[in-house]
Gaussian input, Z-matrix of N, CA and C with variables (Angstrom, degrees):
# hf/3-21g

backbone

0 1
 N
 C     1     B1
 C     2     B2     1     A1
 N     3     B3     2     A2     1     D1
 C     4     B4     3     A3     2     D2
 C     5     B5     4     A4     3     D3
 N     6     B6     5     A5     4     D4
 C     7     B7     6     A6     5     D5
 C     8     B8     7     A7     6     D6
 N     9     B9     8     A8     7     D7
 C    10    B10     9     A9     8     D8
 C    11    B11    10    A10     9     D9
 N    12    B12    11    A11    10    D10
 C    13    B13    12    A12    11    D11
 C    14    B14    13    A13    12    D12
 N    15    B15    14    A14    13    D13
 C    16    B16    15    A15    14    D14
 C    17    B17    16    A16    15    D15
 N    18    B18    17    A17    16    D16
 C    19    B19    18    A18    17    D17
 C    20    B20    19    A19    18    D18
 N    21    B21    20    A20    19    D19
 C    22    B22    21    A21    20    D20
 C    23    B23    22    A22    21    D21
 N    24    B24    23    A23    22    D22
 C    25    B25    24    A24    23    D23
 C    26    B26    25    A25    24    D24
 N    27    B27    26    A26    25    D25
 C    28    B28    27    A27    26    D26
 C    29    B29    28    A28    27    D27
 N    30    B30    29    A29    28    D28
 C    31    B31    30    A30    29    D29
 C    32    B32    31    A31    30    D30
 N    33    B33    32    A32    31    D31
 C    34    B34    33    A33    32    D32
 C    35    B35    34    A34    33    D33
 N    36    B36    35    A35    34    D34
 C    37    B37    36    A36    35    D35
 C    38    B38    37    A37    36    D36
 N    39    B39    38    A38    37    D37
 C    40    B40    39    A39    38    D38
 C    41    B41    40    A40    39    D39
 N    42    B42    41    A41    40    D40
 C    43    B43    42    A42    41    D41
 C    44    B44    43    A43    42    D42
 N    45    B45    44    A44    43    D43
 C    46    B46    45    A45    44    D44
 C    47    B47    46    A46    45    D45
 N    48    B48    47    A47    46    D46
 C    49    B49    48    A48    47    D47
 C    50    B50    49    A49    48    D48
 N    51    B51    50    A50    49    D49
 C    52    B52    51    A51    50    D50
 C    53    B53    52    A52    51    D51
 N    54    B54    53    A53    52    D52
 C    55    B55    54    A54    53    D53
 C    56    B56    55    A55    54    D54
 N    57    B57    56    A56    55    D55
 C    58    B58    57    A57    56    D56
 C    59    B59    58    A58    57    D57
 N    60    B60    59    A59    58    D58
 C    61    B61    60    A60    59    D59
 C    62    B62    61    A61    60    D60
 N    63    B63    62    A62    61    D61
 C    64    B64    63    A63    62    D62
 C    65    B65    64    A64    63    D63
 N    66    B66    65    A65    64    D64
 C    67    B67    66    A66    65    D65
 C    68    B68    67    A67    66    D66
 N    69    B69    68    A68    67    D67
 C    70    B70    69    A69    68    D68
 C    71    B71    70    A70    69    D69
 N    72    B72    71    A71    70    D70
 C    73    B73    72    A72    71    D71
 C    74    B74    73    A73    72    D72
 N    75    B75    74    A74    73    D73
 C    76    B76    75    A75    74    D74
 C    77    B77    76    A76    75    D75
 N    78    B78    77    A77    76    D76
 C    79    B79    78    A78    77    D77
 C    80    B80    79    A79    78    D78
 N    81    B81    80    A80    79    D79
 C    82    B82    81    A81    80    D80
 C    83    B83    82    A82    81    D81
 N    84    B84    83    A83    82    D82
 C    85    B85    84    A84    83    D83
 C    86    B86    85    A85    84    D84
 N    87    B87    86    A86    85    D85
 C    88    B88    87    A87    86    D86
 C    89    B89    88    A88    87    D87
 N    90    B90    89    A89    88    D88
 C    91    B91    90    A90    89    D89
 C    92    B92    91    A91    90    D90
 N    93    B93    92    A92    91    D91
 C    94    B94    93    A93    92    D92
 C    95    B95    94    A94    93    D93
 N    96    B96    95    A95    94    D94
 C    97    B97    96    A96    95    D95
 C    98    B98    97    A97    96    D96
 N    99    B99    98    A98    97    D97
 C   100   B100    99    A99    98    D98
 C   101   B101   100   A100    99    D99
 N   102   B102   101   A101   100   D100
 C   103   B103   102   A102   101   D101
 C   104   B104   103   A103   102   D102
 N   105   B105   104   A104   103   D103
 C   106   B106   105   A105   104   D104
 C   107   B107   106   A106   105   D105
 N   108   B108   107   A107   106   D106
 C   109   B109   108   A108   107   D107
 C   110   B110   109   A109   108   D108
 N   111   B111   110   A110   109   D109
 C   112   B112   111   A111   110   D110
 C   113   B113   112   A112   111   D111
 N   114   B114   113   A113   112   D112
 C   115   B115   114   A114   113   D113
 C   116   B116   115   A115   114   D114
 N   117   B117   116   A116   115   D115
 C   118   B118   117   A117   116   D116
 C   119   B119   118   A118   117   D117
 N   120   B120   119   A119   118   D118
 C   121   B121   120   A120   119   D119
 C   122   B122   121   A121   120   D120
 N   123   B123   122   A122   121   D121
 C   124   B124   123   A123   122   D122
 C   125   B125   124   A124   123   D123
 N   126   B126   125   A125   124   D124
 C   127   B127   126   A126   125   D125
 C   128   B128   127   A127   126   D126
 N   129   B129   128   A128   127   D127
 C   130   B130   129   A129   128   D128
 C   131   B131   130   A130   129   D129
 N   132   B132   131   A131   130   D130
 C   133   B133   132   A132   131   D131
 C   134   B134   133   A133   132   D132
 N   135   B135   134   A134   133   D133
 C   136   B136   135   A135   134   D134
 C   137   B137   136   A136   135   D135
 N   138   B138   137   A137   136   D136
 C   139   B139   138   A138   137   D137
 C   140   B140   139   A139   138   D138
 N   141   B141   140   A140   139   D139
 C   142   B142   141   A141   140   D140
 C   143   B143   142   A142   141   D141
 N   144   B144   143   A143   142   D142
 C   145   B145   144   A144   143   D143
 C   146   B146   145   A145   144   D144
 N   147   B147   146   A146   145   D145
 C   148   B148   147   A147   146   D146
 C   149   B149   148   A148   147   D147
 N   150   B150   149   A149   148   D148
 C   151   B151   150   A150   149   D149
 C   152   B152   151   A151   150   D150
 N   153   B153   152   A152   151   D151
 C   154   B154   153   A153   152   D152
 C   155   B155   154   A154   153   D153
 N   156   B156   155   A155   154   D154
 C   157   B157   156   A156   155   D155
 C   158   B158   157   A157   156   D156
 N   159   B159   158   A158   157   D157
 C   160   B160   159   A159   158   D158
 C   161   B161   160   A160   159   D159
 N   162   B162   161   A161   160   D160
 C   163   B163   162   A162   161   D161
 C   164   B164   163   A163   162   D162
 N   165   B165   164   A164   163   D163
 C   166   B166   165   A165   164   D164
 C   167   B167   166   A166   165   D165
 N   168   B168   167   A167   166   D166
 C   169   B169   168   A168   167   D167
 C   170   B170   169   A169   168   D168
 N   171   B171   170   A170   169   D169
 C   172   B172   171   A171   170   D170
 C   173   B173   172   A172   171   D171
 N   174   B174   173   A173   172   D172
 C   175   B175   174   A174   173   D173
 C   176   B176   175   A175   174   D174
 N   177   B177   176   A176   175   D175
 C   178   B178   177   A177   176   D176
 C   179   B179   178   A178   177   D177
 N   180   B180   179   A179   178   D178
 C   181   B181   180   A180   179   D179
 C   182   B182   181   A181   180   D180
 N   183   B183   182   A182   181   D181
 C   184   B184   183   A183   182   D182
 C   185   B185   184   A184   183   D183
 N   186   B186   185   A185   184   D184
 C   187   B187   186   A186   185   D185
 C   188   B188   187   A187   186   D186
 N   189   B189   188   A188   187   D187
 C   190   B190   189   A189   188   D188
 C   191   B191   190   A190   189   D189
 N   192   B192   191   A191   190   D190
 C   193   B193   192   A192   191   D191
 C   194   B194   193   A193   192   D192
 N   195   B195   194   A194   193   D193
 C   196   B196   195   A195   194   D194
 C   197   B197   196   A196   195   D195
 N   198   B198   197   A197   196   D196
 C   199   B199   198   A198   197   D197
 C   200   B200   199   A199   198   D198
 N   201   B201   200   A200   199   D199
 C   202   B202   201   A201   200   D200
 C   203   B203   202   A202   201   D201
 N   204   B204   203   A203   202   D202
 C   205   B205   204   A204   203   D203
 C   206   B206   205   A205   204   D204

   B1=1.4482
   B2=1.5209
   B3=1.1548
   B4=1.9500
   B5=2.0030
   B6=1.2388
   B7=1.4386
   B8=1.8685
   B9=1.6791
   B10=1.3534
   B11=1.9321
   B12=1.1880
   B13=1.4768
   B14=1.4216
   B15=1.6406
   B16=1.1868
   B17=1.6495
   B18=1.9683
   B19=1.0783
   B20=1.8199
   B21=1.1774
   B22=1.8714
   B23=1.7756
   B24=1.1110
   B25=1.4119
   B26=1.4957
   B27=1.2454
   B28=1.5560
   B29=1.6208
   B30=1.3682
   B31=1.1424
   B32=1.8080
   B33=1.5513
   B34=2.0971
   B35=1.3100
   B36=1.4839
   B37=1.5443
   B38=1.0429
   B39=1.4242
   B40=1.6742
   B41=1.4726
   B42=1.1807
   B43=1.9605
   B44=1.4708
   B45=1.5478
   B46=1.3060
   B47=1.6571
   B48=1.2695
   B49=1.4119
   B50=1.3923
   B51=1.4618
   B52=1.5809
   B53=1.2902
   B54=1.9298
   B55=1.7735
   B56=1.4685
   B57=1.3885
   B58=1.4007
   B59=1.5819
   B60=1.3132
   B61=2.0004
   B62=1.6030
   B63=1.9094
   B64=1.7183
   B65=1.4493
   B66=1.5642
   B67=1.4054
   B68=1.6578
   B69=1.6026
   B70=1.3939
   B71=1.6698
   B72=0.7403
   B73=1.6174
   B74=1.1894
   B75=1.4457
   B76=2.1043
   B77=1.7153
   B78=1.1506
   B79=1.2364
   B80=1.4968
   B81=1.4784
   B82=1.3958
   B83=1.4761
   B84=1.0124
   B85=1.4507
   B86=1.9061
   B87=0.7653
   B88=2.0392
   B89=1.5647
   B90=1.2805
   B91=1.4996
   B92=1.1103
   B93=1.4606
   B94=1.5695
   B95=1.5751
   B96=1.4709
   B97=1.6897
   B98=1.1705
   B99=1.2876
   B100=1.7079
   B101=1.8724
   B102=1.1131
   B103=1.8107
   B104=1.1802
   B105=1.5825
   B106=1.6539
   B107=1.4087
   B108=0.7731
   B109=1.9337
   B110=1.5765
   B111=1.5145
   B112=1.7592
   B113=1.4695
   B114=1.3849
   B115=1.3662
   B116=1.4138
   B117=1.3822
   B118=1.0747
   B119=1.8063
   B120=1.4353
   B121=1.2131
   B122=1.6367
   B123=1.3035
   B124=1.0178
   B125=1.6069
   B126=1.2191
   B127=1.4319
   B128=1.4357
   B129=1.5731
   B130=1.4007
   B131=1.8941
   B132=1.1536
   B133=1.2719
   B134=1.6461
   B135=1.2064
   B136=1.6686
   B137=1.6844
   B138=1.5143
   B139=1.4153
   B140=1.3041
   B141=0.9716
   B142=1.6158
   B143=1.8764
   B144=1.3351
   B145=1.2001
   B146=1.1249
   B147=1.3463
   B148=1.5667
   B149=0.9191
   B150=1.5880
   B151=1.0918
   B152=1.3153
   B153=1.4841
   B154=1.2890
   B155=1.5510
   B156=1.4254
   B157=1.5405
   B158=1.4278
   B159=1.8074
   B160=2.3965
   B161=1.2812
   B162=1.7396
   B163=1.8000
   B164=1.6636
   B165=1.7606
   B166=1.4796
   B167=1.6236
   B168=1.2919
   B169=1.4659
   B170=2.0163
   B171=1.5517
   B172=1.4942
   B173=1.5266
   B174=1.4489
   B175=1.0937
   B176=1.6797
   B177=1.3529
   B178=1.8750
   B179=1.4111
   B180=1.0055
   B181=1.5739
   B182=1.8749
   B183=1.0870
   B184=1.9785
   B185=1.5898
   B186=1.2882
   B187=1.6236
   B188=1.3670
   B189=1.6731
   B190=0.9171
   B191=1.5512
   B192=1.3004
   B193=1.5273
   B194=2.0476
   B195=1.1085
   B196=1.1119
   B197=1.4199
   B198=1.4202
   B199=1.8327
   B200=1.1211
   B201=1.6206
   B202=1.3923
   B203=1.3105
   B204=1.2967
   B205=1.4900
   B206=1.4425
   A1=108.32
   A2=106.48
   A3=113.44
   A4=89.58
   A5=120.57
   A6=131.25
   A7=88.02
   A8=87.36
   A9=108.24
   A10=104.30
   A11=121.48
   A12=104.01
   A13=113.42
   A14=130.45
   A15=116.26
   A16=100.09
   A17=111.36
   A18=91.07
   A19=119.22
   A20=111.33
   A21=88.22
   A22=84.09
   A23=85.54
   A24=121.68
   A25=124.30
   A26=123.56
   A27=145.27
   A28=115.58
   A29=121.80
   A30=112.30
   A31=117.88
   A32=102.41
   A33=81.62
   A34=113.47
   A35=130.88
   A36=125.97
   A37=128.65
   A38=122.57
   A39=131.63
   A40=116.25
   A41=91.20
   A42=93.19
   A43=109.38
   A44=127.77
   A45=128.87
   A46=109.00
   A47=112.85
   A48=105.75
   A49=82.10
   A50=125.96
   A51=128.39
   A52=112.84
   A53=115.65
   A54=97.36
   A55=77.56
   A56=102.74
   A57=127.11
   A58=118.55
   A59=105.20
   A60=117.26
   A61=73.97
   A62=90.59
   A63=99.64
   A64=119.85
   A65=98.41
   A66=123.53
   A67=114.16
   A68=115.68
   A69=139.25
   A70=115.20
   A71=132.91
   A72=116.48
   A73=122.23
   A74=99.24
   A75=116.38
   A76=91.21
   A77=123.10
   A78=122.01
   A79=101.04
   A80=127.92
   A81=130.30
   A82=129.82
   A83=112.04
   A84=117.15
   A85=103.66
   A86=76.42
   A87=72.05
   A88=109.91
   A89=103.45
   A90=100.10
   A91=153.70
   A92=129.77
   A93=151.02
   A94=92.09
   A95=103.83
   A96=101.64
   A97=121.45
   A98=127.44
   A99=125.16
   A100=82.73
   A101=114.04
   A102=113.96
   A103=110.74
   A104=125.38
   A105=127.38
   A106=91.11
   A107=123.42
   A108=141.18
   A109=96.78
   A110=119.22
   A111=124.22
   A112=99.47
   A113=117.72
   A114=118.82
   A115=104.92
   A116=136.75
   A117=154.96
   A118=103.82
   A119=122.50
   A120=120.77
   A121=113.44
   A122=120.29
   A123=135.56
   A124=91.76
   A125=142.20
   A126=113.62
   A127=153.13
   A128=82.74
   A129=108.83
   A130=82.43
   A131=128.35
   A132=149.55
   A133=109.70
   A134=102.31
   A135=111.63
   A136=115.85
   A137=105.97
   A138=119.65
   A139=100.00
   A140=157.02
   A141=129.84
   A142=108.76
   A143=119.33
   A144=123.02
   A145=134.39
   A146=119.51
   A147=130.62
   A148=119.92
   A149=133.30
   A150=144.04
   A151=120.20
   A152=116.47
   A153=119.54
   A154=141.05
   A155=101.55
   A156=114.16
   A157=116.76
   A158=98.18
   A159=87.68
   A160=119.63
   A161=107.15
   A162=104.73
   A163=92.47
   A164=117.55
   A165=111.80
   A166=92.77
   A167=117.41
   A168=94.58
   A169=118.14
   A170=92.91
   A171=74.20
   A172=92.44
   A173=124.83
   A174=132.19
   A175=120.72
   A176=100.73
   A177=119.96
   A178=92.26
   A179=124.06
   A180=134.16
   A181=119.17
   A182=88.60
   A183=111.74
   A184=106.23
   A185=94.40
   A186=91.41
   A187=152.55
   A188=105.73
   A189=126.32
   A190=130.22
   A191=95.12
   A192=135.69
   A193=96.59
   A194=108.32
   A195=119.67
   A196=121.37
   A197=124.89
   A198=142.76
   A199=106.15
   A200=111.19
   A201=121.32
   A202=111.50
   A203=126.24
   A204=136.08
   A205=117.92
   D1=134.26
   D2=-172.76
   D3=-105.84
   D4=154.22
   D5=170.50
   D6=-143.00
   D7=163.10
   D8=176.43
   D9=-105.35
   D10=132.87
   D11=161.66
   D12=-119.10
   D13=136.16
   D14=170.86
   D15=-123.86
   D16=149.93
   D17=157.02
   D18=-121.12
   D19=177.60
   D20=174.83
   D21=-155.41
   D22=139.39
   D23=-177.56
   D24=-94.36
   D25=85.84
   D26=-175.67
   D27=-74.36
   D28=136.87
   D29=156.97
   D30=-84.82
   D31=-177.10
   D32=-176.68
   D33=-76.94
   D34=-3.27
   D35=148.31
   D36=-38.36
   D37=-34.68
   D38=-151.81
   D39=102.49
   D40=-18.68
   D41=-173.66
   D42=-38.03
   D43=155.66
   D44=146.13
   D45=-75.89
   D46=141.83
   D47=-170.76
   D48=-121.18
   D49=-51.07
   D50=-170.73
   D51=-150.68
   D52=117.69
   D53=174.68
   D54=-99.77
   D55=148.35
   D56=140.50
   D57=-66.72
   D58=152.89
   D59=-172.42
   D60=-72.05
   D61=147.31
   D62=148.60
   D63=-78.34
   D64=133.77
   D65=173.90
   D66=-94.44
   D67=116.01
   D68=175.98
   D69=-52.07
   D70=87.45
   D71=176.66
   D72=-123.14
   D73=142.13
   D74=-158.28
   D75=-92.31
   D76=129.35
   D77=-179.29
   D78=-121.71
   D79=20.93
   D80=175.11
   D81=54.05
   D82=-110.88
   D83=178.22
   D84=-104.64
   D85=3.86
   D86=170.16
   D87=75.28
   D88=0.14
   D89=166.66
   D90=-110.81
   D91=120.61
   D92=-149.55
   D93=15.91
   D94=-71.70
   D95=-162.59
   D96=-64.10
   D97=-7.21
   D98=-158.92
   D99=-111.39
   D100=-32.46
   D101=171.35
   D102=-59.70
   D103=-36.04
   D104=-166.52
   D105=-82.95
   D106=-70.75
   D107=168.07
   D108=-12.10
   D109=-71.82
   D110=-162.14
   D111=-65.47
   D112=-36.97
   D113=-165.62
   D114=-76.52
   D115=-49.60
   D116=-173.42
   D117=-53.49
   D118=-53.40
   D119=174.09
   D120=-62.90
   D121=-44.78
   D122=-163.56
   D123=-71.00
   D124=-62.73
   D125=145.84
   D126=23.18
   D127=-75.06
   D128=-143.33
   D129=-88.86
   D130=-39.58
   D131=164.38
   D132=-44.98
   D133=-79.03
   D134=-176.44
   D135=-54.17
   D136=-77.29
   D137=176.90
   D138=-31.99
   D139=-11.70
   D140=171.94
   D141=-98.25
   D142=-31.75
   D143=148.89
   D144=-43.35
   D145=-46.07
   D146=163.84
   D147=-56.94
   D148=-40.51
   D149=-170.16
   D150=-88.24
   D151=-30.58
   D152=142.07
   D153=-44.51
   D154=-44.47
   D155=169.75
   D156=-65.28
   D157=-60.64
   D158=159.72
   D159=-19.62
   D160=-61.63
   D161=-136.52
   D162=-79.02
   D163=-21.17
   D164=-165.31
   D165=-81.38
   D166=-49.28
   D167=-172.15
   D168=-77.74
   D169=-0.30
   D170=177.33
   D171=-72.61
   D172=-77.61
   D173=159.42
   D174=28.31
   D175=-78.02
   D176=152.10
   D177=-43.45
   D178=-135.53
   D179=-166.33
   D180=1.02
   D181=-25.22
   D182=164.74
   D183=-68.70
   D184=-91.99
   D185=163.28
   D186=-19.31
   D187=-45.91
   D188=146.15
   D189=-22.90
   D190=-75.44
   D191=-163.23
   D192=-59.72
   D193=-52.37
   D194=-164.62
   D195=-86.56
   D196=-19.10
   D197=126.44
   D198=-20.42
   D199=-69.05
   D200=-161.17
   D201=-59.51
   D202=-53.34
   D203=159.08
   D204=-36.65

């Protein structure tokens, strides 16, 4: 079984702040372990993207802040 995952990253307005590309994932035979397995890469993949997008827009919003001052 193939699934699509997307994530998108909102501020608490609703804003889009960041979609991430959809990511393809083979989840095999659909069972427990081949799910821990798809999820686990898919992770290991994403989470560093995400975390990139935080630190740049906190970053921005830093910047911001400190202009203004």
């Amino acid at each position: 079984m193939k699934v699509t995952i997307e994530f998108v990253i909102r501020d608490e307005i609703g804003n889009i702040l960041s979609q991430n590309s959809r990511l393809a994932m083979e989840i095999g035979t659909q069972s427990l372990h081949d799910i821990e397995g798809g999820v686990e890469q898919m992770k290991q993949k994403v989470l560093p993207e995400i975390e990139a997008t935080l630190l740049a827009q906190a970053q921005n919003e830093f910047t911001k802040k400190v202009k203004k001052n």
